[in-house]
Phi, psi and omega in degrees: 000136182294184163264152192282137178310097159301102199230154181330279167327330169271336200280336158277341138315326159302302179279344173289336161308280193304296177323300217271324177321299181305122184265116173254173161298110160102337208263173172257138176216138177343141180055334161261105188216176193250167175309001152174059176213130172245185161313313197268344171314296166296292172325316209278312196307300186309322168287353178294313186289320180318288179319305143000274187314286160359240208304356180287325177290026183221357191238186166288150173294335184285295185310310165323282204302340174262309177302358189263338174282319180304325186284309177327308184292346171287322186259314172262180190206028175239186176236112202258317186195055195287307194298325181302320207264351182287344184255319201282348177290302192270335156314311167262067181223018183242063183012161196287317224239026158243141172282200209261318150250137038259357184323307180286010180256327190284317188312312174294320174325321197255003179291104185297205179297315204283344188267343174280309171335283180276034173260311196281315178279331169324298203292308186317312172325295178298308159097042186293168178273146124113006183297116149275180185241169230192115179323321195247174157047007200324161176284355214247341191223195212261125209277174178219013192233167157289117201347291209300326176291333163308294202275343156310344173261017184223013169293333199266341157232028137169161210321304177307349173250339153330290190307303171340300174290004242174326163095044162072025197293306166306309180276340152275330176303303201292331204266309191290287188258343191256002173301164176329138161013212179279107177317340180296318213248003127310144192271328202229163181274318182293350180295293178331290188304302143350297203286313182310269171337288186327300165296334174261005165259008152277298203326278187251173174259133180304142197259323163320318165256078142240298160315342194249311190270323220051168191000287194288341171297321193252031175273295187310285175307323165318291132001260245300293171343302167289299185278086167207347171273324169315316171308327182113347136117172183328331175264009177242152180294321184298304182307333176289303174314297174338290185330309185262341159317339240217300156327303214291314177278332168301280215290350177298158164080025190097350197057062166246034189229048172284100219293034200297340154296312190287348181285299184334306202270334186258348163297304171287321152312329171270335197271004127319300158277350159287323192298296183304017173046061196256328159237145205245120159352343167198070125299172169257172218239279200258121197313124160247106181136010204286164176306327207267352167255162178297129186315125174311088166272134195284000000 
């Protein structure tokens, strides 16, 4: 059987896939999934997007990012991924066989009135939890600026506008050079990924659970995040135990410490290392030893 034609859509789908698959902390994944949002919610999302995806080098970035909710809004009736496609639009809105800078600086460079207008029915549409309001550009009213100036006025409190202002500075660092040590020298994509989410919850405090909890919570998981190296890190049973005490309070409360931005960032990070073939399509997927299964009695 042949391999499937690598094109922007699939390879992001692929990588919108490897995420929700991948059992992380906090996040929804096989067996952990929240009272109403599952596993096939994100799969479904992700085959939605794809054809989407497809076509952003050819259309305006506002037009992606709303057909791609629009498209979303067909299969589910929740908000799955409104941040993945809010990171995952203008990576692909750049051709296979072009790099991605400075090409993706010019592009947000050129971004009007109109791509924020339909970014603002984009979010409205998806309808996310945990939106405050905000003196200049609120989402609730008629924008006057262009996307890149929007979302510059929102890089210090969160990430995904971060990444806008910065030309996606992180997310090509991570998809290039910041996944775990040699993705090659991984058994797995989830291990990797596991490890990944670790590392970017040390890094930054999750803007979502910033937004939803404040600061100092996601402050907290940032810690909490860190001293897992302390613990001994993933491959010793103390680092393992740590791991799921450490799943278990992200999910306390309703799941409201749900690390969902940093999910976001790691969707865009694989769809990154995939254009650049840094990890390859038939690694194998699932950690066998992962924390969350039960220790092997002899």
């Amino acid at each position: 059987m042949s391999e499937p034609q690598r094109t922007i859509g699939y390879l992001a789908q692929v990588a919108c896939t490897w995420e929700v698959l991948a059992r992380k902390a906090g996040n929804v994944c096989p067996g952990r999934e929240f009272p109403d949002l599952c596993v096939d919610d994100f799969l479904k999302s992700a085959a939605a997007i794809a054809p989407v995806l497809d076509q952003a080098p050819h259309q305006p970035l506002g037009v992606t990012i709303l057909r791609c909710i629009e498209e979303t809004r067909k299969v589910v009736d929740t908000n799955t991924n409104l941040g993945i496609v809010l990171v995952l639009a203008p990576l692909a809105s750049v051709p296979l066989d072009e790099p991605l800078y400075p090409a993706i600086a010019d592009l947000l460079g050129r971004t009007t009135v109109v791509d924020t207008r339909n970014v603002y029915a984009a979010v409205r549409l998806a309808n996310p939890g945990g939106m405050g309001e905000v003196n200049d550009q609120d989402i609730r009213g008629e924008p006057t600026l262009p996307l890149l100036e929007v979302m510059s006025l929102a890089k210090d409190r969160d990430q995904v506008a971060r990444e806008y202002a910065l030309a996606f500075l992180d997310t090509r660092t991570f998809g290039l050079f910041g996944l775990p040590g040699n993705p090659a020298g991984f058994h797995s994509i989830e291990h990797l990924v596991v490890e990944f989410q670790l590392d970017l919850l040390r890094s930054k405090p999750d803007s979502l659970i910033a937004r939803k909890r404040g600061q100092r919570e996601a402050e907290n998981v940032r810690h909490w995040a860190g001293n897992l190296i302390f613990a001994g890190g993933l491959d010793t049973p103390e680092g393992k135990r740590a791991y799921r005490e450490f799943d278990t309070w992200l999910r306390s409360d309703n799941h409201a410490r749900n690390p969902g931005t940093t999910a976001d960032l790691i969707a865009a990070a694989l769809f990154v290392a995939l254009r650049y073939s840094r990890i390859p399509l038939s690694m194998p997927f699932v950690w066998e030893g992962h924390p969350f299964e039960e220790p092997r009695t002899k």
